[in-house]
DRENKEVEX-61685 format. One record per residue: residue number from 1; residue in one letter; chain; y, z, x of N, C-alpha, C in turn. Coordinates in nm, 2 decimals, decimal comma. Example, Ala and Ser with C-alpha at 12.3 -4.5 7.8 and 13.67 -1.06 7.14 Angstrom:
BEGIN
1	a	A	-0,57	0,78	1,32	-0,45	0,78	1,23	-0,33	0,78	1,32
2	s	A	-0,22	0,71	1,28	-0,11	0,71	1,37	0,00	0,79	1,29
This chain:
BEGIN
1	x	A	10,19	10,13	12,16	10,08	10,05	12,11	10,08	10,06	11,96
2	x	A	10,08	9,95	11,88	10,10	9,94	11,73	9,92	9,98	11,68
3	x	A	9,93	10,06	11,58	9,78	10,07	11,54	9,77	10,01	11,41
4	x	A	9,66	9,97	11,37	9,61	9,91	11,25	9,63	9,99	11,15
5	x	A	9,67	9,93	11,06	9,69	9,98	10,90	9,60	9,95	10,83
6	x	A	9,49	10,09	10,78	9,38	10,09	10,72	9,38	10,01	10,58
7	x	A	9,34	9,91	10,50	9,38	9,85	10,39	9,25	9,86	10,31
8	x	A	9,25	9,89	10,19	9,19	9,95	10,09	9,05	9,78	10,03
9	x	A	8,95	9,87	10,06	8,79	9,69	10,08	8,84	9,61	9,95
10	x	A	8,86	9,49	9,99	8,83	9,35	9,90	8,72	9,43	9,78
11	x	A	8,71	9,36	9,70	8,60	9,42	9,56	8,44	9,33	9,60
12	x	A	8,37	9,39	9,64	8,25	9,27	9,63	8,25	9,17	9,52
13	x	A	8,20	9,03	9,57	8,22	8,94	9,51	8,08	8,89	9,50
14	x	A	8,04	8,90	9,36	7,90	8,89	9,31	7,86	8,72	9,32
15	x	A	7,75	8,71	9,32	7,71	8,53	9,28	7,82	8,51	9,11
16	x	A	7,88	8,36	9,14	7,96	8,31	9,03	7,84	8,30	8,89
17	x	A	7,92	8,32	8,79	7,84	8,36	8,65	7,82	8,20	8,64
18	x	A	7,68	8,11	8,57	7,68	8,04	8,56	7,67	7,98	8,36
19	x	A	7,78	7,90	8,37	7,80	7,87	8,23	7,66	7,80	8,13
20	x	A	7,67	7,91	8,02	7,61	7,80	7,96	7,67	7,65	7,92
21	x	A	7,52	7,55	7,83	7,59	7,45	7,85	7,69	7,43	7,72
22	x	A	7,79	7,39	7,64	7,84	7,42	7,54	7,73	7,43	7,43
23	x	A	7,65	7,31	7,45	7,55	7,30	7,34	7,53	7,47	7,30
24	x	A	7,41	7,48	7,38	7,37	7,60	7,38	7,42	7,73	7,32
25	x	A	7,59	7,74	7,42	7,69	7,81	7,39	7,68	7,81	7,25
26	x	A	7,74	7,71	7,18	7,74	7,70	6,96	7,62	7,77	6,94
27	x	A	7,47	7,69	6,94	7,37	7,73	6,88	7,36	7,91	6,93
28	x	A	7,41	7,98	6,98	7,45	8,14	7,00	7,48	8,19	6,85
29	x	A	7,62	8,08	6,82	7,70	8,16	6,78	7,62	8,15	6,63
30	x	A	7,71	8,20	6,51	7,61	8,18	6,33	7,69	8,04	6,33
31	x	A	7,78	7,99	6,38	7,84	7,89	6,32	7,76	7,76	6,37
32	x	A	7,75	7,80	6,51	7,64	7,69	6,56	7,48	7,67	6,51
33	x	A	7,37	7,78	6,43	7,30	7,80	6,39	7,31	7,75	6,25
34	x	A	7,47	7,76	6,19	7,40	7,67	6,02	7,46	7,55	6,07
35	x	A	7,55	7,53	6,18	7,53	7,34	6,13	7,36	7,32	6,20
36	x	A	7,29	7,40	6,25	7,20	7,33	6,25	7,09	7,34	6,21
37	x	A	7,11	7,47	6,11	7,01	7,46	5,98	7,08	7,29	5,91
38	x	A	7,20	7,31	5,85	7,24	7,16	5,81	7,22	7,04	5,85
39	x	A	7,19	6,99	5,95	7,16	6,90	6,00	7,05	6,89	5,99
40	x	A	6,91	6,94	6,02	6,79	6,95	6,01	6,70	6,95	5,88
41	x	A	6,88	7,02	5,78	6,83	7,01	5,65	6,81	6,91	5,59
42	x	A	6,90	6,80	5,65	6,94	6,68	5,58	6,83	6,60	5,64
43	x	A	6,81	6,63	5,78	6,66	6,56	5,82	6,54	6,59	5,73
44	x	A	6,53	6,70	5,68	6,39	6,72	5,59	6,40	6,68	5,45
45	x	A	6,56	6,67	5,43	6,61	6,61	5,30	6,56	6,44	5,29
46	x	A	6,62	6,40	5,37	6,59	6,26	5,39	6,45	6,20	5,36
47	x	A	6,35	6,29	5,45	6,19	6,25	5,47	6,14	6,25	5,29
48	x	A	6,21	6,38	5,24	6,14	6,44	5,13	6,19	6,31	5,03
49	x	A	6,29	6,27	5,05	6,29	6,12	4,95	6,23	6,00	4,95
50	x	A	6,22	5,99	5,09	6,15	5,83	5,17	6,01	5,91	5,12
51	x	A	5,99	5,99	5,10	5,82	6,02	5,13	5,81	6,01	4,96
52	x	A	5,86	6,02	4,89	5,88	6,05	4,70	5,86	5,88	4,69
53	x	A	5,96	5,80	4,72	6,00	5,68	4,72	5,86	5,64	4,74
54	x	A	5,78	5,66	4,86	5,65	5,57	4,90	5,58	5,62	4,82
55	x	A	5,56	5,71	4,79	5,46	5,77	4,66	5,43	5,71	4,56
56	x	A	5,55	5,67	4,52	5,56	5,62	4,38	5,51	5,47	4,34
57	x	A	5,48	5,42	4,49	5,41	5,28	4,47	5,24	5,34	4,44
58	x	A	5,24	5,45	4,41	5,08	5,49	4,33	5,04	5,44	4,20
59	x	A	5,20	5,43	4,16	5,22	5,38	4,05	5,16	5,27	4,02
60	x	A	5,16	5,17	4,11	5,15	5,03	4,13	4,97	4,99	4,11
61	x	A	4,92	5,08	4,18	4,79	5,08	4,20	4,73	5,11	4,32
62	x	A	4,58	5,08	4,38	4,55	5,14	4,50	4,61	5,01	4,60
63	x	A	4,62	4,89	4,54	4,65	4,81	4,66	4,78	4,86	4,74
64	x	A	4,90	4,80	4,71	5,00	4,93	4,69	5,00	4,96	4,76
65	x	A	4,96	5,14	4,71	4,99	5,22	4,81	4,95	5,22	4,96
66	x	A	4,76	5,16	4,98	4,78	5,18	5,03	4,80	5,07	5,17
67	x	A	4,88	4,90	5,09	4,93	4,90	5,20	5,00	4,95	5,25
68	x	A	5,12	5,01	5,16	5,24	5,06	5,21	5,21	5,19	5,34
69	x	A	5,11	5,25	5,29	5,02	5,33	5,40	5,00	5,26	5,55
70	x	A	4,97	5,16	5,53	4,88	5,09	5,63	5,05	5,04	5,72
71	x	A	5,14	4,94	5,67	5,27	4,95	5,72	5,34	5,04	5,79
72	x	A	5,33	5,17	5,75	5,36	5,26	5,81	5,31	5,30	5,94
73	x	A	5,17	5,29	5,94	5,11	5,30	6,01	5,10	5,18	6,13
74	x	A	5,10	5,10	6,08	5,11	4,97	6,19	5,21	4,90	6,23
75	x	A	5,28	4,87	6,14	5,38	4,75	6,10	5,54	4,81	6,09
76	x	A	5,57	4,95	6,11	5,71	5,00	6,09	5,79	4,95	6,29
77	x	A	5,86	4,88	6,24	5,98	4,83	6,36	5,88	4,79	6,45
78	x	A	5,78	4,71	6,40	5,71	4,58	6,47	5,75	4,46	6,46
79	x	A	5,77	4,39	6,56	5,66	4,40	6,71	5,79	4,45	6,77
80	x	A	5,93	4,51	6,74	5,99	4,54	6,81	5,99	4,67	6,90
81	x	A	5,87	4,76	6,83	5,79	4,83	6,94	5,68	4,85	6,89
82	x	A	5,56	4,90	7,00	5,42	4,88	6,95	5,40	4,96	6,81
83	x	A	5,24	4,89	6,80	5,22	4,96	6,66	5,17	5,09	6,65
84	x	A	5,23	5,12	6,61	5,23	5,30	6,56	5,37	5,41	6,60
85	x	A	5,43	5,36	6,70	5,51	5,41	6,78	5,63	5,44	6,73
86	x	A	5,68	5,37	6,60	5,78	5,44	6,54	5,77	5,53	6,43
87	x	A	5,62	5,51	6,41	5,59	5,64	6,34	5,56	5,78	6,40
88	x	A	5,51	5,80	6,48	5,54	5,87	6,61	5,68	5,92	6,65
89	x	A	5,75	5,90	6,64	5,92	5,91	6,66	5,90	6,00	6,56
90	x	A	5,92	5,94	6,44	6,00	5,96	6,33	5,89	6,11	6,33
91	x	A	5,79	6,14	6,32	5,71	6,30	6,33	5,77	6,37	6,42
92	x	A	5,76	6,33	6,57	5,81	6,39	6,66	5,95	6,49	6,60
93	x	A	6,03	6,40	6,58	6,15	6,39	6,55	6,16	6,50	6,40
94	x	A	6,09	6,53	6,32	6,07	6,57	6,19	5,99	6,74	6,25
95	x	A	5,92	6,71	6,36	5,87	6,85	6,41	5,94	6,91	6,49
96	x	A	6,03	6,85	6,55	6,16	6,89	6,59	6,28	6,97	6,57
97	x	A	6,29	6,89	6,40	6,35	6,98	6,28	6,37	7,05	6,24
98	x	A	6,16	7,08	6,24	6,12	7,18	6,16	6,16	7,30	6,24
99	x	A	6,10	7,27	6,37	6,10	7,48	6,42	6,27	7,48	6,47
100	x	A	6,33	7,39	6,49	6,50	7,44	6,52	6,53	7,47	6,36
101	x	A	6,50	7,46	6,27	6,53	7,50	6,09	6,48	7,58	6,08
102	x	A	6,37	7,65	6,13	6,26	7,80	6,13	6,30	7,86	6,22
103	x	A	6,37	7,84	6,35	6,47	7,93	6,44	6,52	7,96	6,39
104	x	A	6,64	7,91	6,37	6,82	7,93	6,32	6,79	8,01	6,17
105	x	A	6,68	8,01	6,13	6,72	8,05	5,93	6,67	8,24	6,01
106	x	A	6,53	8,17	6,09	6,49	8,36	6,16	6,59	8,43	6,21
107	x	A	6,69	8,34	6,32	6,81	8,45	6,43	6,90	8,44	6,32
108	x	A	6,92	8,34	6,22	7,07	8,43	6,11	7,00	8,53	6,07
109	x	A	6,89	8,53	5,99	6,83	8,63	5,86	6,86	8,76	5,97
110	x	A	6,83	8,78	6,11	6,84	8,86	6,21	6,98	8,94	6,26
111	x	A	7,07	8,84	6,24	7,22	8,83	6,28	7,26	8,91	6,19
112	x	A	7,27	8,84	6,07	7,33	8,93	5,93	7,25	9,07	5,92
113	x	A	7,14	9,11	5,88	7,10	9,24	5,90	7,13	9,33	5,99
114	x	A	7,17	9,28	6,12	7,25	9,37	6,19	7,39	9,37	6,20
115	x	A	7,46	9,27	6,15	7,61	9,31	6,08	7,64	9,39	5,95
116	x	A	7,56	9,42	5,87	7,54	9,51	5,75	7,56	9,65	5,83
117	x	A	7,69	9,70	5,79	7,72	9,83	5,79	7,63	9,96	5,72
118	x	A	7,54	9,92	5,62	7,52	10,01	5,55	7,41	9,95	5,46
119	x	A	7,32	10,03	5,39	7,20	10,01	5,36	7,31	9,97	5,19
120	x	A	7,38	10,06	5,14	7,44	10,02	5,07	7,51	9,92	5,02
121	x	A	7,55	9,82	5,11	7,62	9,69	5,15	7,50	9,58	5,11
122	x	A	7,39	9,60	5,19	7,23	9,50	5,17	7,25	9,52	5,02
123	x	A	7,28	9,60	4,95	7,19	9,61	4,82	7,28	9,60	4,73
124	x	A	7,43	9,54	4,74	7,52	9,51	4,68	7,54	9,37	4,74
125	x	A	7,49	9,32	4,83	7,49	9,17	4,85	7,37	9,12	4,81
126	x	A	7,27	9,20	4,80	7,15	9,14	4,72	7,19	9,12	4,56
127	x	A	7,26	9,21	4,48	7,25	9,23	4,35	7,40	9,07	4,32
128	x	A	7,43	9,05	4,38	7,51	8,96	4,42	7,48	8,82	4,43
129	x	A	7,37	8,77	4,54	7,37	8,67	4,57	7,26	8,59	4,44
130	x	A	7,29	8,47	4,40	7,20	8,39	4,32	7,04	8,41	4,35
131	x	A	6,97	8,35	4,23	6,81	8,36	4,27	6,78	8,26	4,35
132	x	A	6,82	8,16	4,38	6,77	8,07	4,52	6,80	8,15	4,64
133	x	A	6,89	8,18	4,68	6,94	8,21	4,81	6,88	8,38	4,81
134	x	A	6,84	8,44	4,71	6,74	8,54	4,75	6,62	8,52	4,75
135	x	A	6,58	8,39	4,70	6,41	8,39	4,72	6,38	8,27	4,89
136	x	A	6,53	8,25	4,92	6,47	8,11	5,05	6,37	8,14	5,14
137	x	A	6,37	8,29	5,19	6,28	8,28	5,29	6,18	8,31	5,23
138	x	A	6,11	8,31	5,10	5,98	8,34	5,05	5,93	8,17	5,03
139	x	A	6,06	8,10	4,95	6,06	7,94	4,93	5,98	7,87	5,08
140	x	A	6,09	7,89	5,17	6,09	7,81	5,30	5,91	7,85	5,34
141	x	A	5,83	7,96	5,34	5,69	8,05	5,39	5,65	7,92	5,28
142	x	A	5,69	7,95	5,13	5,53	7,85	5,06	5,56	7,68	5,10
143	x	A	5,70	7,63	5,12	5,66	7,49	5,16	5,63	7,50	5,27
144	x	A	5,63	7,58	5,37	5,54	7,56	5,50	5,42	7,57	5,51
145	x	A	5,31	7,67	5,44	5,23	7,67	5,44	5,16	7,51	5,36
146	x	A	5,21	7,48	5,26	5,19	7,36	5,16	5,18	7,24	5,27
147	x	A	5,33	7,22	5,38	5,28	7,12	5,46	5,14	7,10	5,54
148	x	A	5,13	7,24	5,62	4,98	7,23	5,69	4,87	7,21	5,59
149	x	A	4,86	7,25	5,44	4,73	7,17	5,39	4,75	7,03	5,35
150	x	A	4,85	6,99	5,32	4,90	6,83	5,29	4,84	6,79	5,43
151	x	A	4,81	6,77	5,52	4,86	6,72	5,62	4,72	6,78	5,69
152	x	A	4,61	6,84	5,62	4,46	6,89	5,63	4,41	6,78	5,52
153	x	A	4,52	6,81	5,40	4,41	6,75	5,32	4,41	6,56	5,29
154	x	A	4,56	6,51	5,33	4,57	6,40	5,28	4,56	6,35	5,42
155	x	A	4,63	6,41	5,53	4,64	6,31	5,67	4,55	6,34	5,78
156	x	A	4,48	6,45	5,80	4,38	6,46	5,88	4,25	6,45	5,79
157	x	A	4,22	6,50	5,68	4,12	6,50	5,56	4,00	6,65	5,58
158	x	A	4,02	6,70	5,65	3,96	6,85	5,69	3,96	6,94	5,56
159	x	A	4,09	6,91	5,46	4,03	7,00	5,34	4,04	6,87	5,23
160	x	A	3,99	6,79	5,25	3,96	6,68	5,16	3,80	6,71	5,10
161	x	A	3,77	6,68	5,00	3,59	6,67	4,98	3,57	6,60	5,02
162	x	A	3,61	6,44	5,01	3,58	6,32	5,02	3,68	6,21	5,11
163	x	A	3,70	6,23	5,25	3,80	6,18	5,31	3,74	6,06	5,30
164	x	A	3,85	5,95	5,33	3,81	5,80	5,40	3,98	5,77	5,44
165	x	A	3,95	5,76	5,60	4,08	5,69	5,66	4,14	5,57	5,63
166	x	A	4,29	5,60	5,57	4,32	5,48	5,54	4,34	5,45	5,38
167	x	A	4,26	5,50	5,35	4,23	5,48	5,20	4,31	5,54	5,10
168	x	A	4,42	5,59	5,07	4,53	5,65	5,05	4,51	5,71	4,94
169	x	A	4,46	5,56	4,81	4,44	5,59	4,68	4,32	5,70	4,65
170	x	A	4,19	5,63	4,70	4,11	5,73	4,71	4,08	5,86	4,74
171	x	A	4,16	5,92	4,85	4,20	6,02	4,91	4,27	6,12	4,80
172	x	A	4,40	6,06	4,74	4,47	6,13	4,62	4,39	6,15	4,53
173	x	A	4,32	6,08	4,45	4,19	6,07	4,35	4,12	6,20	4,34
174	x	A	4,04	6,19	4,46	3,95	6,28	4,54	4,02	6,39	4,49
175	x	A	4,12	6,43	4,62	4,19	6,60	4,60	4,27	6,58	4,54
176	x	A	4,27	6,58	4,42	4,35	6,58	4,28	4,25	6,62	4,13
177	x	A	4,14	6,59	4,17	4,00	6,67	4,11	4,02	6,79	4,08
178	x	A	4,09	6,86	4,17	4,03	6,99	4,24	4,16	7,06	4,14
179	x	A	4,16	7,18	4,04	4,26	7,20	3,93	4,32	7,30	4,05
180	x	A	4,26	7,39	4,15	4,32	7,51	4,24	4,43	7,43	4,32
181	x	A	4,38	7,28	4,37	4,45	7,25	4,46	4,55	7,19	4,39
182	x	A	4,58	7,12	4,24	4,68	7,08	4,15	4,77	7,16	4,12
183	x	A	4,73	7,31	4,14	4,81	7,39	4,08	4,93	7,46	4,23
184	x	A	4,81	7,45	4,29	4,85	7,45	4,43	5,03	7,41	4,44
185	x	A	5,03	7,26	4,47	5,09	7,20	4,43	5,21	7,17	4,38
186	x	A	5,21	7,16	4,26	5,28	7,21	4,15	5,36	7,39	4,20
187	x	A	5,31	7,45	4,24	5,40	7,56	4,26	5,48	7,54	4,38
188	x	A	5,43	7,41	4,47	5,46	7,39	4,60	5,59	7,33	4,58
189	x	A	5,60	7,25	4,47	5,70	7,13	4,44	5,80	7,25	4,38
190	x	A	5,75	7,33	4,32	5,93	7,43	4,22	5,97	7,52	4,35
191	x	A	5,86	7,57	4,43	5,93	7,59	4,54	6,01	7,55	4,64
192	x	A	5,98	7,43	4,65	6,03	7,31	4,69	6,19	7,29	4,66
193	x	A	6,17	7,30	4,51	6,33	7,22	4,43	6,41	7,39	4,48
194	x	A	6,34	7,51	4,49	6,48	7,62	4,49	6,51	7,61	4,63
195	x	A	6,43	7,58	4,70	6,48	7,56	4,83	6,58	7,45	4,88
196	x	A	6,57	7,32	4,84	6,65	7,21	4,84	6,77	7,23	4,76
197	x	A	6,78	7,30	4,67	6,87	7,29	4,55	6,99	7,39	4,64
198	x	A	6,92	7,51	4,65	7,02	7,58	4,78	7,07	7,54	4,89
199	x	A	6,98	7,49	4,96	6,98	7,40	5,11	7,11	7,28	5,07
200	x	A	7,12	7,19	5,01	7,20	7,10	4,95	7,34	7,20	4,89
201	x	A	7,35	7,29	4,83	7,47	7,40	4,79	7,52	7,43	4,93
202	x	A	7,43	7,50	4,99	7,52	7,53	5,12	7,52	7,45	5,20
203	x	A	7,47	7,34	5,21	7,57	7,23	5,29	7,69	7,18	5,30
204	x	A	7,71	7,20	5,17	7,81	7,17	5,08	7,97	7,24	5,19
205	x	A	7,88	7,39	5,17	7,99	7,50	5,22	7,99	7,51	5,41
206	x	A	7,87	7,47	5,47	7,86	7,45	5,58	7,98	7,33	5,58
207	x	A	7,96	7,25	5,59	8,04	7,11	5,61	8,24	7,13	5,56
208	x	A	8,24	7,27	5,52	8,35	7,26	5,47	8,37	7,16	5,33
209	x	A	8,28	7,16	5,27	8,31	7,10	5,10	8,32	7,20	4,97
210	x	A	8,36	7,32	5,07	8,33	7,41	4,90	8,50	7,42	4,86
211	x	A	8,52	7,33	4,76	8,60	7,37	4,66	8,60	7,35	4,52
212	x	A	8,67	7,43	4,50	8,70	7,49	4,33	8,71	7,33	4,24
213	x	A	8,75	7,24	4,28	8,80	7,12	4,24	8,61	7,06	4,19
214	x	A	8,57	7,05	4,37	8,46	6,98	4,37	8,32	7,07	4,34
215	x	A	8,31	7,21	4,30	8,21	7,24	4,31	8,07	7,22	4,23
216	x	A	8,17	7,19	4,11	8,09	7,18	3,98	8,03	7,06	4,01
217	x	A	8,08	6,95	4,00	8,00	6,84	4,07	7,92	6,80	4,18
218	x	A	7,95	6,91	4,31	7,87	6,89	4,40	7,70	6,99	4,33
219	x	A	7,77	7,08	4,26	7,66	7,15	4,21	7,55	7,07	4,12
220	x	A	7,63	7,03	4,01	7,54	6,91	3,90	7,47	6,78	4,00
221	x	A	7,50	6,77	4,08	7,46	6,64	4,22	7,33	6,69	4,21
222	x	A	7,36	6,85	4,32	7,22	6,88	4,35	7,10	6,92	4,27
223	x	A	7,12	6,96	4,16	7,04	6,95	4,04	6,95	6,84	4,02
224	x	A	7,08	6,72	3,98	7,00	6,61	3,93	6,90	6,55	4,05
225	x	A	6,94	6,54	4,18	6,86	6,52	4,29	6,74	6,57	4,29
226	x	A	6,77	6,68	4,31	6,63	6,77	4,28	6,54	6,78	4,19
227	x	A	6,59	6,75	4,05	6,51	6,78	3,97	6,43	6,56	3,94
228	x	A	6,50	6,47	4,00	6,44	6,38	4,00	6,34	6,38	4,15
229	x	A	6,33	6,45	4,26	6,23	6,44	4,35	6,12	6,57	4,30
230	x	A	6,11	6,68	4,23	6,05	6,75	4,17	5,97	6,71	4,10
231	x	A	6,01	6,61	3,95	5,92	6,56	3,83	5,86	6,50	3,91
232	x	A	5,91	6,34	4,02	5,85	6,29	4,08	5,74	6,30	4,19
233	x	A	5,74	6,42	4,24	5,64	6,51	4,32	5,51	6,58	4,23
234	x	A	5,57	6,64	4,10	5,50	6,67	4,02	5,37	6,57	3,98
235	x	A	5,43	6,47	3,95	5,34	6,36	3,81	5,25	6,28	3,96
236	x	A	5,24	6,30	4,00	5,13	6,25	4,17	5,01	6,33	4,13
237	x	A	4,99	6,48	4,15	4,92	6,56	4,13	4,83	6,56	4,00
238	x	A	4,94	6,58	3,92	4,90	6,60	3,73	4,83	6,46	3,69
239	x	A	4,91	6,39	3,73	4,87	6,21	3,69	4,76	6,19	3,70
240	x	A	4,70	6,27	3,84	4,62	6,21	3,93	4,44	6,31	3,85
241	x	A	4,50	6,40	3,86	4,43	6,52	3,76	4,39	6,49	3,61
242	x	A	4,44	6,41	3,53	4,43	6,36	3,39	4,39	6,23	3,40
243	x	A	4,36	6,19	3,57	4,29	6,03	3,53	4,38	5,90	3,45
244	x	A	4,52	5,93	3,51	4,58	5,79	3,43	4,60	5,69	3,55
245	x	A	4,62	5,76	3,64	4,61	5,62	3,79	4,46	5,57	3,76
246	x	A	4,48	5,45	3,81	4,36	5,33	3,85	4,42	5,26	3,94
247	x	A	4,28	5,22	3,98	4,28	5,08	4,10	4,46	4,98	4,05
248	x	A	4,46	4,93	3,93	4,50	4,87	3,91	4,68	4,86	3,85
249	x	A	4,71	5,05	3,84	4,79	5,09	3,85	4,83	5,12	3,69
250	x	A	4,95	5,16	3,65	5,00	5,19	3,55	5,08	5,14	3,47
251	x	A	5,20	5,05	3,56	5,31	4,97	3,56	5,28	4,86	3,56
């Protein structure tokens, strides 16, 4: 009678690992986190122009601005969808930005401190790196905070003295009085420009554009960019503080 030949157990075979989705997969990696600091940047880049650009019809006077206000509000990609609804997007979309740009900047700042071999290393890449790119995450805290009062004091009107919905010019008038909240401001906007001025440099090098040929120019770009959405961010505030706007405008 032949007997069975004892054969050494199969390996248990656990539930199949299930894949992340690729997406996901990238945003893991640091490579997948700055394109999407970069992407997001260019989204907050974008607003920060269109939003300088509509400003500037303050210039014009209160009519102006605040139809252009009122357009926005009613009349943007009407009647091809209802009123209000692409302004709603475009927020949605911009708050969207925001906390995947306040993830990715938190899990790198996180990533890199724990690839630092040595306390020694931190403190030789500190004495190294430029003053934007060591002040960003102090930059990125004051324009964030800056947005939640903008957006108390001009769009909800809770730190306004004197709200009235709608009224755009009067609104700026009003909290532009106030020299704390001018100065406010004003530190919000140079904050502003080191943060963009960097953000715009390392895009540069995210995207694969850093070279020796182009840097100087990509560099002089982001300067002049910045320092024309800066003045123009500035003279809103100051303008508005010295009493040279009127109803009837300047221009």
């Amino acid at each position: 009678m032949a007997t069975a030949t004892a054969t050494p157990d199969a390996p248990a075979q656990g539930p199949a690992t299930r894949q992340s989705h690729w997406l996901i997969a990238l945003y893991r990696s640091a490579v997948g986190k700055k394109y999407v600091m970069a992407i997001t940047g260019i989204m907050g880049l974008g607003y920060v122009i269109a939003h300088m650009v509509g400003n500037l019809k303050i210039y014009l006077g209160a009519e102006s601005i605040n139809e252009y206000a009122h357009w926005l509000r009613e009349s943007l990609l009407y009647p091809i969808l209802p009123h209000n609804v692409m302004l709603w997007i475009l927020r949605l979309g911009l708050i969207a930005a925001l906390i995947l740009h306040l993830h990715a900047a938190y899990a790198l700042t996180v990533m890199n401190a724990r690839a630092r071999p040595t306390r020694y290393q931190s403190k030789r890449d500190f004495i190294a790196a430029d003053f934007a790119s060591r002040t960003m995450r102090w930059t990125g805290v004051i324009v964030l905070l800056f947005i939640v009062f903008h957006l108390l004091d001009l769009t909800w009107g809770q730190a306004n003295p004197d709200f009235i919905a709608g009224d755009v010019f009067h609104n700026v008038s009003e909290s532009f009085q106030r020299g704390a909240v001018v100065a406010f401001y004003v530190i919000a906007q140079l904050a502003l420009a080191v943060h963009l001025y960097h953000g715009i440099w390392s895009l540069g090098q995210t995207m694969g554009l850093n070279n020796p040929r182009w840097n100087s120019t990509w560099r002089a770009g982001a300067i002049g960019l910045v320092a024309i959405i800066t003045v123009a961010n500035i003279s809103f505030p100051v303008l508005s503080f010295l009493d040279v706007f009127t109803t009837e405008g300047i221009l």
